[in-house]
C-alpha positions in Angstrom: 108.5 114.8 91.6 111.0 112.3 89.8 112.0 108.8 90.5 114.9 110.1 92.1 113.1 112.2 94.2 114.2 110.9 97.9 110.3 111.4 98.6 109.2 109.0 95.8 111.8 106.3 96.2 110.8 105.9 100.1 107.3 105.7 99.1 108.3 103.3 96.2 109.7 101.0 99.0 106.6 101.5 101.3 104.5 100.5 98.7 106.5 97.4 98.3 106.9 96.4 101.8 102.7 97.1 102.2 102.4 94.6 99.3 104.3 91.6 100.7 102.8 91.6 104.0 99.6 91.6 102.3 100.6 88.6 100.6 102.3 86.9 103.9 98.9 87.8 105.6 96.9 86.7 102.4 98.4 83.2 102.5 98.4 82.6 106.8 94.5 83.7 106.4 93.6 80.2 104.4 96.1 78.1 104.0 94.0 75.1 104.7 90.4 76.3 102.9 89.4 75.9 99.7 90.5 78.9 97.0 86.6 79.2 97.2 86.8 80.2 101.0 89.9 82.0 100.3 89.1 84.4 98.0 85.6 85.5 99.7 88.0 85.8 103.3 90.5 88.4 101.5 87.3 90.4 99.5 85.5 90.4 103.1 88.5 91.7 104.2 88.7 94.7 101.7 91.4 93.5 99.2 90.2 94.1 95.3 89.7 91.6 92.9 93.3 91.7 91.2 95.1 92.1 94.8 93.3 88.9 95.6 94.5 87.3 92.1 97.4 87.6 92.5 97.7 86.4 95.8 95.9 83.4 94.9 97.4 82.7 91.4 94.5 83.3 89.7 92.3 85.9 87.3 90.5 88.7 88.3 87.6 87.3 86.5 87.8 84.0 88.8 88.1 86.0 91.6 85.1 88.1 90.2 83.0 85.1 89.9 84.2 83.5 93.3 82.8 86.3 95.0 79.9 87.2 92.9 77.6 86.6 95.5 79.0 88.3 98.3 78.3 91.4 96.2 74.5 90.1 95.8 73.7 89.2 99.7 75.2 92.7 100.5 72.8 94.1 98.1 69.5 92.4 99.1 70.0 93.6 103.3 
């Protein structure tokens, strides 16, 4: 498959769309808590570490260290 593949190009715009509403969604989720509250809400909610960056305007590594111990209570049950 090529990028002018019909196939590819409606998956290209999929993958777009999918994108955006995560970020509409992201921002509705926490507009009034801290970036604290909001990062741990979207990695609760499944998004990855550089999804939830860039939502947020931030690093990966910020987000990494924001949500550091989310990964250490689900680790100690």
């Amino acid at each position: 498959m090529t990028d002018k593949d019909p196939t590819v190009q409606i998956l290209a715009r999929i993958l777009e769309k999918i994108e955006i509403l995560i970020n509409v969604t992201s921002i509705q989720v926490g507009s009034d808590k801290s970036l604290t509250e909001r990062a741990r809400l979207l990695k609760v909610a499944g998004l990855d570490n550089h999804t939830i960056a860039d939502v947020l305007n931030t690093s990966a590594a910020t987000i990494r260290t924001l949500t550091s111990n989310l990964r250490g209570a689900k680790g100690r049950r």
